[in-house]
C-alpha positions as CSV (number, residue, x, y, z in Angstrom):
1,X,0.0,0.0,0.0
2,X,1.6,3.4,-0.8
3,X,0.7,6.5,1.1
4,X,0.8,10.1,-1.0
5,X,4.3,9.3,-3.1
6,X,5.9,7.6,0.3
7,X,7.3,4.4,0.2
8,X,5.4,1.1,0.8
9,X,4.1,0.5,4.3
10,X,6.2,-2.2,6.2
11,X,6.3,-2.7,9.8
12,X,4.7,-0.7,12.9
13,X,6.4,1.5,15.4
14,X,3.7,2.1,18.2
15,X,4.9,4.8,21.1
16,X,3.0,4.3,24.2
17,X,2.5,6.3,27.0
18,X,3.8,4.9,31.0
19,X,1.9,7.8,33.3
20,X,3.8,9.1,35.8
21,X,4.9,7.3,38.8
22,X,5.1,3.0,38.2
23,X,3.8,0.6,35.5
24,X,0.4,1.1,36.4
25,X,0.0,4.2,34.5
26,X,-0.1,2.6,31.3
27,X,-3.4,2.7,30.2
28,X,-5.6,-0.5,29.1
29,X,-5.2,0.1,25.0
30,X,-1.7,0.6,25.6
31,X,-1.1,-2.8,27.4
32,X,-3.3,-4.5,25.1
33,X,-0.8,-2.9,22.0
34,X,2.3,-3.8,24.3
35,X,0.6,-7.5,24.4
36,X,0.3,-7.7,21.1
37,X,3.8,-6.5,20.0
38,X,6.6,-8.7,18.4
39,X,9.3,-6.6,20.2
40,X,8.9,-4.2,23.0
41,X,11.4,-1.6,24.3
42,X,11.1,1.1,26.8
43,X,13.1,4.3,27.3
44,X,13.9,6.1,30.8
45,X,16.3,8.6,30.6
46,X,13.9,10.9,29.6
47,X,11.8,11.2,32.9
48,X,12.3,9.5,36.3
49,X,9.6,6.9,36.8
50,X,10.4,6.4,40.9
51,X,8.0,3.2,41.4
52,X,8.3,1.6,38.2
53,X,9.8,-2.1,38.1
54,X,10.5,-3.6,35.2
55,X,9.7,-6.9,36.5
56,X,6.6,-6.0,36.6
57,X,6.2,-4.3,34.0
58,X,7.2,-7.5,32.1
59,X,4.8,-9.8,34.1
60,X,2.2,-7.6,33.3
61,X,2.4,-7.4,29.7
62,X,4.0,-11.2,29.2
63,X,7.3,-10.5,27.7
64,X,10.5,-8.9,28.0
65,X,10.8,-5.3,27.6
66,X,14.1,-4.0,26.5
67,X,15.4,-1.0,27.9
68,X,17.1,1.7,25.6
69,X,19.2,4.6,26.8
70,X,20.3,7.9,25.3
71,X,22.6,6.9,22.8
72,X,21.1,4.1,21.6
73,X,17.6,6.9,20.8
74,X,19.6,10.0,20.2
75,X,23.8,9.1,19.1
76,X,22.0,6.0,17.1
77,X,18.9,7.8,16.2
78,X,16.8,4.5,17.4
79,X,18.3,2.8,14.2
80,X,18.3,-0.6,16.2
81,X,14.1,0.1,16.9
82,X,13.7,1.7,13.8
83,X,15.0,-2.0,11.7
84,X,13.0,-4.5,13.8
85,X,9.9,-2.4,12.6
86,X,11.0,-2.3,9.5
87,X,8.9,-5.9,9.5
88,X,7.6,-6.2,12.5
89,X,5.0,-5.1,15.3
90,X,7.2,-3.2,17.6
91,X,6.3,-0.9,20.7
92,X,8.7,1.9,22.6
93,X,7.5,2.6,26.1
94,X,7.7,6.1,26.9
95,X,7.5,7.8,30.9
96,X,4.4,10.2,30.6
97,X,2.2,11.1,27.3
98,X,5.2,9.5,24.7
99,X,5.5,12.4,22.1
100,X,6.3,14.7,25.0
101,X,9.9,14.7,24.4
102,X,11.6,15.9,20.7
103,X,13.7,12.8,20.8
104,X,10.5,10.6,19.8
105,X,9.0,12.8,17.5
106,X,12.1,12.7,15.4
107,X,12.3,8.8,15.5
108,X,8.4,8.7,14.8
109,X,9.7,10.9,11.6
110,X,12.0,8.8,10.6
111,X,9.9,5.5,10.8
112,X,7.1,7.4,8.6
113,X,10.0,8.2,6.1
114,X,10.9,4.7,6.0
115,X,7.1,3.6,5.1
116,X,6.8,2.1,9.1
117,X,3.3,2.8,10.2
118,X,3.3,4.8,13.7
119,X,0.8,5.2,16.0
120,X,0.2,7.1,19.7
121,X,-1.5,6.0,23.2
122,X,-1.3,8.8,24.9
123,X,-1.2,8.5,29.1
124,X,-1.1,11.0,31.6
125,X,1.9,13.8,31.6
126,X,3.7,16.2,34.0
127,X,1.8,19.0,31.8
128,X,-1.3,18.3,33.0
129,X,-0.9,16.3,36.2
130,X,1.5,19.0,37.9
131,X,-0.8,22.3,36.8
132,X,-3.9,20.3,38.1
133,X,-2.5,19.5,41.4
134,X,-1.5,23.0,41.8
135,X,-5.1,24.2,41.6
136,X,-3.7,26.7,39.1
137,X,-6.1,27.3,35.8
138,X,-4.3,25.0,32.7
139,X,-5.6,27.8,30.4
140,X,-3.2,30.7,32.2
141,X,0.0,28.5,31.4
142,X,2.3,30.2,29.2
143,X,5.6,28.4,28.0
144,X,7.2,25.9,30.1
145,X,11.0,25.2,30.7
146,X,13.4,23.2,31.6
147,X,16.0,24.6,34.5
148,X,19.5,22.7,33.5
149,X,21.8,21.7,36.3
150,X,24.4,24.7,36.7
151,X,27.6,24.2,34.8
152,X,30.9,25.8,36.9
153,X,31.6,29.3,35.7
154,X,28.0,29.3,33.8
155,X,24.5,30.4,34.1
156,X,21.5,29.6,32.4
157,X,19.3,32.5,31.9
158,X,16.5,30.9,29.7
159,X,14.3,29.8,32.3
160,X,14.4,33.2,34.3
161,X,13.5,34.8,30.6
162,X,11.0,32.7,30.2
163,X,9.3,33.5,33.5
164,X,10.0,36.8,33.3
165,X,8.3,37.1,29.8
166,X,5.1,34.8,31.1
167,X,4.7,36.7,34.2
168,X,4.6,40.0,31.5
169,X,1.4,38.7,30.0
170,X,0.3,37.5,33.5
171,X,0.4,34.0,33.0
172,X,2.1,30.9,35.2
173,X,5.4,28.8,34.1
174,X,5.7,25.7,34.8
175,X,9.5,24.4,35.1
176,X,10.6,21.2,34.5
177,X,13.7,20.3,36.7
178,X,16.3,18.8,35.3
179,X,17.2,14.9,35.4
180,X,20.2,12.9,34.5
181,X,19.2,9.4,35.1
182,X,23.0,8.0,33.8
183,X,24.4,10.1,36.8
184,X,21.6,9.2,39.0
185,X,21.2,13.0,39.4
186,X,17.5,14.5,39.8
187,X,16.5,18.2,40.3
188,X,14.7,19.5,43.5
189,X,12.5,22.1,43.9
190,X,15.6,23.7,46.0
191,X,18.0,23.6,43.5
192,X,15.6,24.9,41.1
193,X,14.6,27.7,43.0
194,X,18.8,28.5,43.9
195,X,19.5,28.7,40.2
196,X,16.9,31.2,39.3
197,X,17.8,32.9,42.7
198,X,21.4,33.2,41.2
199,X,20.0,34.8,38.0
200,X,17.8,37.6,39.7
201,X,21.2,38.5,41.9
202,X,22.9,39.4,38.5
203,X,20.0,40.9,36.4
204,X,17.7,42.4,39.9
205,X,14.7,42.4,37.9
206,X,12.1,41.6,40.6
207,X,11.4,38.3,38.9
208,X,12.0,35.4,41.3
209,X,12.8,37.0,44.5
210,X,12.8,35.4,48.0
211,X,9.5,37.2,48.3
212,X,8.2,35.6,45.2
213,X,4.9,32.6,44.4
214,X,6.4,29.5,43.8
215,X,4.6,26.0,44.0
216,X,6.5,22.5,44.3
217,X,5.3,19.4,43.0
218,X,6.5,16.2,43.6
219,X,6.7,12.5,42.7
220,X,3.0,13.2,40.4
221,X,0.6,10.2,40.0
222,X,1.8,8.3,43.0
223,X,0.2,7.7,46.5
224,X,2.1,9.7,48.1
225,X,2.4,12.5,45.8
226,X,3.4,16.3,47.3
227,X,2.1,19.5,46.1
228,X,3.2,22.5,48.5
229,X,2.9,26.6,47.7
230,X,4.5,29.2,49.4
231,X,7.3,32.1,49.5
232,X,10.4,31.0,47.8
233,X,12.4,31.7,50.7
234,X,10.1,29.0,52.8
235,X,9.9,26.7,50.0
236,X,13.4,26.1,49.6
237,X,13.5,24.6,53.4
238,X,10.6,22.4,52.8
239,X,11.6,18.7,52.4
240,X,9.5,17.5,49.3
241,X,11.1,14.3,49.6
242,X,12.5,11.8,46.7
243,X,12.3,13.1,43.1
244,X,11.0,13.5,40.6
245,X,10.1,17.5,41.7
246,X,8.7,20.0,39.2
247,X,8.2,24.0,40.0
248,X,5.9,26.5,39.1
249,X,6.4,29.9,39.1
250,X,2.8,31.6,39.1
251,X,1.7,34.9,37.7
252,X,1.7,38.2,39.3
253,X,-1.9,38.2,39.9
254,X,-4.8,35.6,41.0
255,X,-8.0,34.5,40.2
256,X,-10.2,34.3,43.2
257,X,-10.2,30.4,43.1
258,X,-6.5,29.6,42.2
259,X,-5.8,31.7,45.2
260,X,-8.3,29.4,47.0
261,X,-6.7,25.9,45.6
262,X,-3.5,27.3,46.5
263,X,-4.3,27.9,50.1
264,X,-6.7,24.8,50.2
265,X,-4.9,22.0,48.3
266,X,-1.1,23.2,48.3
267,X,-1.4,25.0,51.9
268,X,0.0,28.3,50.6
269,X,-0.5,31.7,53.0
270,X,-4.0,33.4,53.6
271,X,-2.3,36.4,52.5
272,X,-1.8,35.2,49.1
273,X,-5.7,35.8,48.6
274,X,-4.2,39.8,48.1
275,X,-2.8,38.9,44.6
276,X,-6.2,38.4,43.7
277,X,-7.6,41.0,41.2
């Protein structure tokens, strides 16, 4: 069968979605695909799944799951993946919703170029879980960024841009914190909240201050799951726990009921109901 010009269909490269916290997230279609699959392979590096087994995993959907890591997806460019689907049914298990990352978008490319079929089961994501545990209205997100571990004699600036230029149109950012599962190094709400500290001491725009609205969020979709708002200089004391942490910088200004879900589900300060407007 020939699609618009492209080259015969062959194989199929399904990506499927993990959730957020263990092998329970996946969802029901995306087991049944994983079931169905002649090879199945699962990436990690790319978020920090802290319950998952893989054990499990495997007993659940009845066969072995082979773990990829970074260069086998990005210094490879999933070549390996990309040639067992070539002619077979083959599934990549992603953490989150599994077209979240850039990474697996380009290898979905690729497999389209090469006339493999591709197909999505989407599961639940950081995007949505962390802004709805926050209480915080998904509509008044504006771009999201990553904060990168600090290099020695470097600092990023993006991620304080890209708050300051959200919180100029009024709306919330949510940060991703960086996570280098190789190293077995993972980003807390602390360290997140020193490096855009470091950035306001050189540039002293009033952007993330000790003063400032910040909301932690950690280890999303699990029992046991943390979601705490309050000054930056009080956050950054509070003990979230293990990782995975993610941080959100809100707006300026407060719509009567974020200010309440703050208070209420993230036990932020009564005085926080003045940013309301």
């Amino acid at each position: 069968m020939e699609r618009g010009g492209l080259d015969p269909i062959l194989g199929e490269l399904t990506f499927i979605g993990l959730g957020l916290f263990d092998e329970l997230g996946i969802s029901l279609r995306g087991l049944e695909e994983a079931k169905k699959a002649d090879y199945v392979y699962a990436e990690l590096y790319t978020s920090l799944m802290g319950g998952l087994s893989i054990e499990s995993l495997q007993n659940l959907i009845g066969k072995e799951v082979h773990v990829v890591n970074r260069r086998l997806m990005e210094d490879e460019s999933g070549e390996p993946i990309l040639e067992k689907a070539e002619e077979s049914r083959v599934v990549l298990l992603v953490p989150g919703d599994p077209l979240i990352a850039t990474t697996h978008i380009d290898l979905r490319l690729r497999a389209e170029r090469r006339g493999i079929r591709t197909r999505v089961v989407h599961a639940a994501s950081i995007l949505s879980a962390a802004t709805g545990l926050s209480g915080l209205q998904n509509y008044r997100f504006g771009r999201n960024v990553t904060i990168p571990f600090p290099e020695p004699g470097f600092v990023y600036e993006t991620p304080y841009e890209v708050i300051r230029e959200n919180r100029g149109r009024d709306l919330h950012t949510l940060c991703f914190l960086d996570i280098r599962v190789e190293e077995g190094r993972f980003m807390t709400v602390k360290e997140g909240l020193e490096a855009l500290l470091k950035v306001e001491e050189e540039k002293k725009l009033g952007v993330v201050t000790p003063r400032s609205l910040a909301v932690g969020v950690a280890r999303a979709g699990s029992d046991n799951a943390v979601v705490k708002a309050d000054y930056v200089e009080r956050l950054m004391e509070y003990n979230f726990g293990p990782p995975p942490h993610t941080l959100i910088i809100p707006a300026g200004r407060l719509h009567f009921v974020e200010a309440e879900a703050l208070i209420t589900l993230a036990g932020a300060p009564a005085e926080i109901r003045e940013m309301v407007t």
